[in-house]
ROSE-4610 file (N, C-alpha, C; in Angstrom, 1 decimal, always signed):
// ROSE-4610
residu = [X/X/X/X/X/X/X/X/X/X/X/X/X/X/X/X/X/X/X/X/X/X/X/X/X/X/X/X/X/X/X/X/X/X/X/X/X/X/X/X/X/X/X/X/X/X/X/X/X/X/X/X/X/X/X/X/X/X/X/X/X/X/X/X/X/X/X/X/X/X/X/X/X/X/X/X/X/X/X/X/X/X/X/X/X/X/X/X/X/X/X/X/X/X/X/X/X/X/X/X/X/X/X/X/X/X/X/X/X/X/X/X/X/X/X/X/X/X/X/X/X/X/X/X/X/X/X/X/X/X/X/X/X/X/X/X/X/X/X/X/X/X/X/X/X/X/X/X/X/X/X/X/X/X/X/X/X/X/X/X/X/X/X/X/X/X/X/X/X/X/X/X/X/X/X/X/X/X/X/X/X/X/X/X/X/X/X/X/X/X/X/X/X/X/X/X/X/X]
num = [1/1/1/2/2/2/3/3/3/4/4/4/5/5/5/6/6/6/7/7/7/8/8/8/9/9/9/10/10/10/11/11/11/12/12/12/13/13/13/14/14/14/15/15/15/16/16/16/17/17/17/18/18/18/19/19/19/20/20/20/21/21/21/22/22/22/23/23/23/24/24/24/25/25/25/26/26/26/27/27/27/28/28/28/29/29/29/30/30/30/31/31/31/32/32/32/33/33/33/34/34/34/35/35/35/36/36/36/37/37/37/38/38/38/39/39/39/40/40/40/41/41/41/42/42/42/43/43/43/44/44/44/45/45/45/46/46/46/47/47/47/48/48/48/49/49/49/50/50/50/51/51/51/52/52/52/53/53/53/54/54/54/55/55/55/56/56/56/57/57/57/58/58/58/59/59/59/60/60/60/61/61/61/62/62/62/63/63/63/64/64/64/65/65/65/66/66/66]
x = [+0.8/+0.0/+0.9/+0.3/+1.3/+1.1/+1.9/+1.8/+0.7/+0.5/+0.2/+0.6/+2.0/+2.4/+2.6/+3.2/+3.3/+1.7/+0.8/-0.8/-0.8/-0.4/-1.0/+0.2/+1.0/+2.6/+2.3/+1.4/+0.9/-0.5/-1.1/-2.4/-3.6/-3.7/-4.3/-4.7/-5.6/-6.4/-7.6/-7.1/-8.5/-8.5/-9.7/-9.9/-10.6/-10.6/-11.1/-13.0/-14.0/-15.2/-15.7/-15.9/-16.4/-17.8/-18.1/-19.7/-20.0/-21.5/-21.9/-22.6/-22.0/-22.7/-24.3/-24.6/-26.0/-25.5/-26.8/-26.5/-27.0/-26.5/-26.4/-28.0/-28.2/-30.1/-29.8/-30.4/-30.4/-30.9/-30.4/-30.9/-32.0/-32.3/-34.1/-33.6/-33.9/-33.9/-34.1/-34.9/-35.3/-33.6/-33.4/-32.3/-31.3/-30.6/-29.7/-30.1/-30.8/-31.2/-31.1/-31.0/-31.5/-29.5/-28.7/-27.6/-26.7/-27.0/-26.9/-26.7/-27.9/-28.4/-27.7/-27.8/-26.6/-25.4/-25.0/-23.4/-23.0/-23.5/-24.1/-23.7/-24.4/-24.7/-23.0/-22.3/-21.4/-21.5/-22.3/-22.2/-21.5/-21.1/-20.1/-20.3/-20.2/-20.8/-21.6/-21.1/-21.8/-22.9/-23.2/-23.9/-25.8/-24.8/-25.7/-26.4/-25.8/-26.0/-27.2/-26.6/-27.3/-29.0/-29.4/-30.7/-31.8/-30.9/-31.4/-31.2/-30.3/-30.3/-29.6/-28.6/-27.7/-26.6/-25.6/-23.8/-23.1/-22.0/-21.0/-20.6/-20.4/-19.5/-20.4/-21.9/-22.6/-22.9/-22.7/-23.1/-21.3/-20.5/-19.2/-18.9/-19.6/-20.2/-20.9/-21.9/-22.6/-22.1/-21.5/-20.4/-19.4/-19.1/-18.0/-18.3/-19.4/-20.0/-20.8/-20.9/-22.0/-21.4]
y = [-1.2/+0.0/+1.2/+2.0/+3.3/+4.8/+5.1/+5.6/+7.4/+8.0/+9.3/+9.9/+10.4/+11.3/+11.0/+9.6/+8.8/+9.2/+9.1/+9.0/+10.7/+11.4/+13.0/+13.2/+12.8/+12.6/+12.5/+11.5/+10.5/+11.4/+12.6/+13.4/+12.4/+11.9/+10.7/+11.2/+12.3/+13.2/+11.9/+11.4/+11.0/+11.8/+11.4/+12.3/+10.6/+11.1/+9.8/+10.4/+10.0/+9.7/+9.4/+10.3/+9.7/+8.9/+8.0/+7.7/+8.2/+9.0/+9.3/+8.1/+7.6/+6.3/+6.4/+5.2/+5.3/+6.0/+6.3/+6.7/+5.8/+5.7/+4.8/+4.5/+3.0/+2.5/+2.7/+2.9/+3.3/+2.0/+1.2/-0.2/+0.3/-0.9/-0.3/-0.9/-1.0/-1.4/-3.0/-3.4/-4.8/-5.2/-5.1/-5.8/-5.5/-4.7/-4.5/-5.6/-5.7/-6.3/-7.5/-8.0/-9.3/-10.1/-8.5/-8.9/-9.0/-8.6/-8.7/-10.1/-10.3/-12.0/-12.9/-12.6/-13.9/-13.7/-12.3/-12.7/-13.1/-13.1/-13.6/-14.9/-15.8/-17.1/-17.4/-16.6/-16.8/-17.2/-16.1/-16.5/-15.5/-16.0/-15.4/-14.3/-13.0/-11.8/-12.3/-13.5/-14.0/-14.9/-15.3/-15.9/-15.4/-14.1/-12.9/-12.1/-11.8/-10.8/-11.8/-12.4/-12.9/-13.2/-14.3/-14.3/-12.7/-11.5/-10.1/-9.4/-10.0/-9.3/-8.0/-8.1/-7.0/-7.2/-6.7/-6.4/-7.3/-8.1/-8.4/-7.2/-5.9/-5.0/-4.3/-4.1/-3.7/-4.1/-6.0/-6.4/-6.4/-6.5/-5.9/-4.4/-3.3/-2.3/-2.3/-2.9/-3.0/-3.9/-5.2/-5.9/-5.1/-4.2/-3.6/-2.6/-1.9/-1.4/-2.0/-3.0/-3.5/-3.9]
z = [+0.0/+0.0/+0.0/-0.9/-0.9/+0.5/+0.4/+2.0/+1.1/+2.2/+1.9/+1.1/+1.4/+0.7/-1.2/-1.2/-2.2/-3.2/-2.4/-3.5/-3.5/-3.0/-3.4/-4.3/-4.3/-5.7/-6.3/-6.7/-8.0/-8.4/-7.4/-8.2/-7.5/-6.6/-6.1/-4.6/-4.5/-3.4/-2.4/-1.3/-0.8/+0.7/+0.8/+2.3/+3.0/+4.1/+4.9/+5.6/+5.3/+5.5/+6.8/+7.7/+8.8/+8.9/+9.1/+9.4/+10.4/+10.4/+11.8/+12.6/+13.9/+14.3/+14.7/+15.2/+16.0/+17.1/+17.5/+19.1/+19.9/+21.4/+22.0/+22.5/+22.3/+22.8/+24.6/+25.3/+26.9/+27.1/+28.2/+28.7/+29.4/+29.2/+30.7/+32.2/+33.2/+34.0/+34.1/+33.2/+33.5/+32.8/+31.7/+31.0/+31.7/+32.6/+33.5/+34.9/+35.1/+36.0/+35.8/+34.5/+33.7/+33.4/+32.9/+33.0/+34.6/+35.2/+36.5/+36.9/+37.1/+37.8/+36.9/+35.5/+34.8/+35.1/+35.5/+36.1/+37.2/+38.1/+39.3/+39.4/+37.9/+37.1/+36.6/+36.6/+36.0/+34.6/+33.8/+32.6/+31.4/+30.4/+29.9/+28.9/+28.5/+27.7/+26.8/+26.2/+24.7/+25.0/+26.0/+26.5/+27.3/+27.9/+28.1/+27.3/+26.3/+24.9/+23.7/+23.7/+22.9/+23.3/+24.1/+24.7/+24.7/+24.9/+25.6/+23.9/+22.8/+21.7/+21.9/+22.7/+22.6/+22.3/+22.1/+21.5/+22.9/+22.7/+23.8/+24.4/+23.5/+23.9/+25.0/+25.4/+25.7/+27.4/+27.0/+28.4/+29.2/+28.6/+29.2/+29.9/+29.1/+30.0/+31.0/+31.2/+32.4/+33.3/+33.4/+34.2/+34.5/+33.9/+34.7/+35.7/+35.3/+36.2/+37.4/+37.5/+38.2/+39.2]
């Protein structure tokens, strides 16, 4: 891959595209409560997330907080 400076050399202009993301869904109380008791359970993010239909990265937020 050619570095930066190399592609504006060659006449070869890109810019980089941010996507604007989602914004963040707010858990309810019950589904916090819900991740809770499964860790409790000793159960594992992917294990939790999945049944509730949320992100691993999501129920690792709330475990850490919890």
């Amino acid at each position: 891959m050619k570095k930066r400076s190399q592609l504006a050399a060659n006449g070869v202009n890109r810019t980089r595209t941010i996507m604007a993301g989602r914004g963040r869904t707010p858990l309810t109380p019950q589904q916090v409560d819900a991740i809770k008791g499964m860790v409790a359970n000793k159960k594992s993010n992917g294990a939790i997330a999945t049944p509730l239909g949320l992100k691993e990265r999501t129920v690792a937020y709330v475990t850490a907080i919890a």
